[in-house]
C-alpha positions as CSV (number, residue, x, y, z in Angstrom):
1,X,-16.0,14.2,-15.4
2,X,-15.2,11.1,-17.4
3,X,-11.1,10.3,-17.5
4,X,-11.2,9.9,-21.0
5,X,-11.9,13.8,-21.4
6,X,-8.8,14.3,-19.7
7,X,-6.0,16.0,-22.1
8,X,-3.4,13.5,-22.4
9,X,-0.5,16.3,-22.1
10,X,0.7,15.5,-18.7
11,X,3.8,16.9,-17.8
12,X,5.7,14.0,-15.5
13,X,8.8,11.3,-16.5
14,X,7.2,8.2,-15.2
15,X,5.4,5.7,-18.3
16,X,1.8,7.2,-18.6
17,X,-0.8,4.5,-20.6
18,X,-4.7,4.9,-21.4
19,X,-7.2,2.2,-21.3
20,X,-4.7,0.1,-19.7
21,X,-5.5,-4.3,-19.2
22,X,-5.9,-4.6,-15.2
23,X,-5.7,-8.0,-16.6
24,X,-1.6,-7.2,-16.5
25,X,-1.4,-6.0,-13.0
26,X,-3.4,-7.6,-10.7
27,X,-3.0,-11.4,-9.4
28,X,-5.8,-12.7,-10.4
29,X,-5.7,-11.8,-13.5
30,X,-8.4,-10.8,-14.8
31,X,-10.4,-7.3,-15.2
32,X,-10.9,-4.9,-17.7
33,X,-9.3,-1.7,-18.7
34,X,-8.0,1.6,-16.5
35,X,-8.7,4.7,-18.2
36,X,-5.1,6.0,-17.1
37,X,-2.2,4.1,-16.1
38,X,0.6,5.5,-14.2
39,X,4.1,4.7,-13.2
40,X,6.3,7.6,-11.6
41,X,9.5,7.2,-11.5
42,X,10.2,8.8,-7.9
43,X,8.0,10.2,-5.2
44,X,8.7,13.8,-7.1
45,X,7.0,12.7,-10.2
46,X,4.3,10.9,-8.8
47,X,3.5,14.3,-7.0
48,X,3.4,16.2,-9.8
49,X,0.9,14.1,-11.7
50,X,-1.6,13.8,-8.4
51,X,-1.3,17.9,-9.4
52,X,-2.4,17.8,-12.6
53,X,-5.2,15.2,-12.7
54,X,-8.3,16.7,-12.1
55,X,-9.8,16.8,-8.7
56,X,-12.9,14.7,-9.5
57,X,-11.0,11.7,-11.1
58,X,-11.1,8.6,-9.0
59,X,-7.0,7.4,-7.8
60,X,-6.5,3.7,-7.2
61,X,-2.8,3.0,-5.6
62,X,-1.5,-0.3,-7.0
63,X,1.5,-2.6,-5.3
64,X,1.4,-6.0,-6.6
65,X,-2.0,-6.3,-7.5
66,X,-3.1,-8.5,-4.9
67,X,-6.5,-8.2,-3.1
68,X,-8.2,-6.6,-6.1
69,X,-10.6,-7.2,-8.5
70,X,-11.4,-4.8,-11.5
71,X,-14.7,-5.3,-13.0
72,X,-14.8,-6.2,-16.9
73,X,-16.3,-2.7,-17.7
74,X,-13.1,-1.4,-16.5
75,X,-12.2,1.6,-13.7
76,X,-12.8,5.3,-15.4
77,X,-10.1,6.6,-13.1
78,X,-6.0,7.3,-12.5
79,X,-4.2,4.5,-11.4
80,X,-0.7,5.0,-10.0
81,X,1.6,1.9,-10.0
82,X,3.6,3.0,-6.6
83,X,6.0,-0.2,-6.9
84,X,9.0,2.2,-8.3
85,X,8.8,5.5,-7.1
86,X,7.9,4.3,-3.1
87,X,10.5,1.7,-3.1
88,X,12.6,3.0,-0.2
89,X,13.5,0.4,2.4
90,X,15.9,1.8,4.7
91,X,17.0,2.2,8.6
92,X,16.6,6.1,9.6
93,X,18.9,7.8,11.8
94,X,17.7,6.3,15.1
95,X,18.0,2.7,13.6
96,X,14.3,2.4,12.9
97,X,12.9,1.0,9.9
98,X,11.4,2.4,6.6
99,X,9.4,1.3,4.2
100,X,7.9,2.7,0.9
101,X,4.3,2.1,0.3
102,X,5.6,0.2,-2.7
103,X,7.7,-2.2,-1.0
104,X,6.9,-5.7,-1.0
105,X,5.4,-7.3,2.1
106,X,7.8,-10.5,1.8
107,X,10.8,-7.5,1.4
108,X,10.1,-5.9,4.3
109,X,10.3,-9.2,6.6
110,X,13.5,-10.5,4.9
111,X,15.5,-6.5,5.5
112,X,13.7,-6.4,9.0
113,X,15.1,-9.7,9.8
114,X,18.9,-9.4,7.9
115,X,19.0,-6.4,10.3
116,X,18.4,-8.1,13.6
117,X,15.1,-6.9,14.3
118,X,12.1,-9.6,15.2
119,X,8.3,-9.2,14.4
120,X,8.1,-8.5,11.1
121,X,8.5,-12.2,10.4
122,X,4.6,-12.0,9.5
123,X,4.8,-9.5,6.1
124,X,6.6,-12.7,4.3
125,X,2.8,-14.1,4.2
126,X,1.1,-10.9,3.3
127,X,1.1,-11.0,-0.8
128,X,1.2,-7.1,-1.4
129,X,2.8,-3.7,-0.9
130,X,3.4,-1.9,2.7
131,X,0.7,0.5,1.2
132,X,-1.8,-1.9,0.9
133,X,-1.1,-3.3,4.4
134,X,-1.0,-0.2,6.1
135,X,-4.6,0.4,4.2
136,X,-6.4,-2.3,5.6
137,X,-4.4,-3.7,8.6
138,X,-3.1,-6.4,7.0
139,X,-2.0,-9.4,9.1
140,X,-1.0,-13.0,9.1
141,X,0.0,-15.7,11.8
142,X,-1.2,-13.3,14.7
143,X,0.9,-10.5,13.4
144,X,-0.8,-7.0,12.0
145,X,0.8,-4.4,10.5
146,X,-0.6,-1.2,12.7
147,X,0.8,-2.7,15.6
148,X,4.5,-1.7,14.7
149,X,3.7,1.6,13.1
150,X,5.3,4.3,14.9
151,X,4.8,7.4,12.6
152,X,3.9,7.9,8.3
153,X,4.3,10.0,5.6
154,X,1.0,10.8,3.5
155,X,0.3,12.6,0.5
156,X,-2.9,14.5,-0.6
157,X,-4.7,15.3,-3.9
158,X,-3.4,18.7,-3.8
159,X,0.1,17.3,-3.2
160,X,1.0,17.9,-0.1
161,X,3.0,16.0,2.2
162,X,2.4,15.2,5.7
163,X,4.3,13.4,8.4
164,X,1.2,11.3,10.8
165,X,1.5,9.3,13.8
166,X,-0.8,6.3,14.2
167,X,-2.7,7.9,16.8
168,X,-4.1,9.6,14.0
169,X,-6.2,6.7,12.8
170,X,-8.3,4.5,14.2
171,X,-7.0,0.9,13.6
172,X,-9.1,-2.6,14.0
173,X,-9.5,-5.8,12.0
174,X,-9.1,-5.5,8.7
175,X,-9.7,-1.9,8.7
176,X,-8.3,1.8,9.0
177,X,-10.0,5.0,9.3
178,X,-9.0,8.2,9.5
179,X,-7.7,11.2,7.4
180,X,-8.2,10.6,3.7
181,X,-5.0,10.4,2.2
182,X,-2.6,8.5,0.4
183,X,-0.1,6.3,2.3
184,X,3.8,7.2,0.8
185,X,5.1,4.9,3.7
186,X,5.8,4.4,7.3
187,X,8.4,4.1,10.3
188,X,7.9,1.1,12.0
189,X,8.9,0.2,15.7
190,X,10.1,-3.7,15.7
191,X,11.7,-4.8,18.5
192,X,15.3,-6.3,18.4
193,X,15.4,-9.9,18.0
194,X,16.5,-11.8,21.0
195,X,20.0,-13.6,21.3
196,X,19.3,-17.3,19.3
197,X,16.3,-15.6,17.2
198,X,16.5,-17.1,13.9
199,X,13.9,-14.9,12.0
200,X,14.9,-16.6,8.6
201,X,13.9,-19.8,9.7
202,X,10.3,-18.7,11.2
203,X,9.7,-17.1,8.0
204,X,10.7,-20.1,5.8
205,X,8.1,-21.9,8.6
206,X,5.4,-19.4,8.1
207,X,5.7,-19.7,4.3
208,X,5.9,-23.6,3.7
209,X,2.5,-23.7,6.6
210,X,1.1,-21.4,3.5
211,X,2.4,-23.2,0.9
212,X,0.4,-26.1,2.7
213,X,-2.6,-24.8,3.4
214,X,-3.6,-22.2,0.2
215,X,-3.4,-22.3,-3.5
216,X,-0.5,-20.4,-4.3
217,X,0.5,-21.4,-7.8
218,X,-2.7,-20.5,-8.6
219,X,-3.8,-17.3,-9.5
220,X,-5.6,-16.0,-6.6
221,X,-6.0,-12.5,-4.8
222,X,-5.3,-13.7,-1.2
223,X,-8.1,-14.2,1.3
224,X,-11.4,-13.0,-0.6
225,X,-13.2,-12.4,3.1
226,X,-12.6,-11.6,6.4
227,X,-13.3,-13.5,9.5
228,X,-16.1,-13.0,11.2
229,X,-16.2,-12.5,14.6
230,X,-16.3,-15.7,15.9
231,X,-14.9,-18.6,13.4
232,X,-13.3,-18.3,10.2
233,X,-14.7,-17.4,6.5
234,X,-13.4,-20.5,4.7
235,X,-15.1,-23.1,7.5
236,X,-17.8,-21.9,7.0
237,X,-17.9,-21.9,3.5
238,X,-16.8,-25.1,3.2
239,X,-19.9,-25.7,5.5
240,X,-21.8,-24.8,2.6
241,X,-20.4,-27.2,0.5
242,X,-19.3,-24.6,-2.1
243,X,-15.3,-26.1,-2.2
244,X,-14.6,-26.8,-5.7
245,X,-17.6,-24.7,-7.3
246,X,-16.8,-23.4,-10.2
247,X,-18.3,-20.2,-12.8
248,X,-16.7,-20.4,-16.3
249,X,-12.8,-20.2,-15.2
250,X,-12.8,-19.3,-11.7
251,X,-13.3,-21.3,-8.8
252,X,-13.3,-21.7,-5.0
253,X,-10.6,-23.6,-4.5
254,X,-10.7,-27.0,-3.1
255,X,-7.2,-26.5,-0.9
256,X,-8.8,-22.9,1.4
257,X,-12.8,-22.1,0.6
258,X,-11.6,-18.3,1.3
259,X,-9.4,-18.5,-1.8
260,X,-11.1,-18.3,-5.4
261,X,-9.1,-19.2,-8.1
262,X,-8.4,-18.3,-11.6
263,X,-7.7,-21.4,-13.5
264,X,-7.6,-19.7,-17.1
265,X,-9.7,-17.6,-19.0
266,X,-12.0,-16.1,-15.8
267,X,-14.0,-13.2,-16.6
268,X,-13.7,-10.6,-13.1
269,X,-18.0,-11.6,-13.6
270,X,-16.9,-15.3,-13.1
271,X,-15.1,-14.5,-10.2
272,X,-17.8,-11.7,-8.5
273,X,-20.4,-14.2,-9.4
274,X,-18.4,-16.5,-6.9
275,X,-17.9,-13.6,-3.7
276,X,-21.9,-13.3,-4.0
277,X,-23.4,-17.1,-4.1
278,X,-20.4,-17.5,-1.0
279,X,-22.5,-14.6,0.7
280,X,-25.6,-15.8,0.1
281,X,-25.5,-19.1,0.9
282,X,-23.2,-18.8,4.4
283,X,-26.2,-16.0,5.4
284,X,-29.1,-18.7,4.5
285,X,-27.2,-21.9,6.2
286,X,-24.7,-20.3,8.9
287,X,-26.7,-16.9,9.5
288,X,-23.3,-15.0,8.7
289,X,-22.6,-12.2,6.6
290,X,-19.2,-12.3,5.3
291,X,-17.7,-9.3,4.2
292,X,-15.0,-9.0,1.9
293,X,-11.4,-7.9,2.1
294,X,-11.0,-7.7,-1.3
295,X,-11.3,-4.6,-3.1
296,X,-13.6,-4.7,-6.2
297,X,-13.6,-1.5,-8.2
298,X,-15.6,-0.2,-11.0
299,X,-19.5,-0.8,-12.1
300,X,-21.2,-4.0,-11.7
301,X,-23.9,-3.3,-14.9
302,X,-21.7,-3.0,-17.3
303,X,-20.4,0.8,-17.5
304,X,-16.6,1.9,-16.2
């Protein structure tokens, strides 16, 4: 059943849009339309409108946009902006910390720190939501975020809630499996910092070693692949001398090959047309398939 068939009368309070610019909400960008665009304005809301959609409409959960790409033809599905109605950032009543799946990565680290705790230092790299990082493991500088999950709170598509532990999932690289529904947040288990920890420092260390090292006045979507197994995407990328190629206005980026970059104007075909001559060319020279960490949505031949 096509979105656009859907009658528009939904009953919530949050800002509800049709054929909606991805172009507005993601970091690179660029992308074409969602049939239904979504804000709730608290977790109550947000419920009642997983309720009403119908149950063979496609969900995208959106934080800051980051590690996606929305094809031109656009995404014929519900996408819920979860930046306002999962915003709770909190200590519980045994001192642990909580985090919306809407919360800012860099958020996170800076409360985790300001309230003595140490390992969360790593979130301040991580350009997205809790949600997205509790969706694919994210990590940076050694740190990943299932590591410190103690327990979560997830929501299905007939609304119900449900409190998880992380035994519930299986947890490696880049990658989560398990029961198939919607992150709302998580209680995580960081450690107390020791006496003459200064997290603000290490995480004004991490970020100037990223502002060194990747284009991030540029409008980029993170890391596009992971790492294989044994060395790193952008080395061997680079290996392929594909730094600096370019596809109308995107670009692999000359500062990180893992990065592509959208200098103005790129079409979300500029920038695919990028993530498969990278694939192609590191399996023909380097014998590597590189698999992406990006999340690219909607149909490649031209129809949502």
């Amino acid at each position: 059943m096509s979105a656009a068939s859907v009658n528009n009368g939904f009953d919530v309070r949050g800002e509800l849009r049709f054929a909606e610019s991805m172009a507005r909400h993601t970091s690179w960008r660029a992308g074409g339309n969602a049939a239904i665009f979504f804000t709730p304005v608290d977790q109550a809301d947000l419920i009642e409108f997983v309720i009403q959609l119908e149950p063979d409409i496609d969900v995208l959960w959106l934080g800051l946009g980051s590690n996606l790409l929305v094809r031109d033809a656009g995404y014929d599905g519900a996408v819920i902006d979860t930046r306002k109605a999962l915003a709770m950032l909190e200590l519980n009543s045994q001192g642990l910390l909580c985090a919306g799946a809407g919360v800012p990565g860099a958020k996170l680290a800076r409360f985790a720190v300001a309230n003595g705790f140490a390992g969360a230092e790593f979130f301040a790299g991580i350009p997205g939501t809790i949600g997205g990082a509790l969706a694919m493991n994210a990590g940076a500088w050694g740190g990943e975020t299932w590591q410190y999950v103690r327990q979560l709170e997830t929501l299905n598509r007939h609304g119900q809630v449900r409190t998880r532990t992380s035994e519930d999932y299986k947890v490696g690289y880049r990658s989560v499996s398990g029961p198939e529904d919607w992150f709302l947040g998580a209680e995580f288990n960081f450690e107390k910092a020791p006496a003459g920890f200064d997290g603000v420092l290490e995480i004004k260390s991490m970020l100037a070693q990223r502002g060194a090292s990747q284009p991030i006045q540029s409008a980029n979507a993170g890391c596009v692949f992971r790492n294989p197994e044994e060395g790193f995407a952008a080395a061997l990328i680079e290996g392929c001398g594909l730094k600096g190629t370019q596809k109308g206005g995107a670009e692999i980026a000359e500062k990180h090959a893992n990065f592509i970059i959208n200098n103005g104007g790129a079409s979300a075909a500029d920038i695919e047309f990028l993530i498969d001559l990278a694939q192609k060319k590191v399996i023909e020279k380097m014998g590597v398939s590189l698999q992406t960490e990006v999340q690219i949505i909607g149909d490649k031949n031209g129809e949502p």
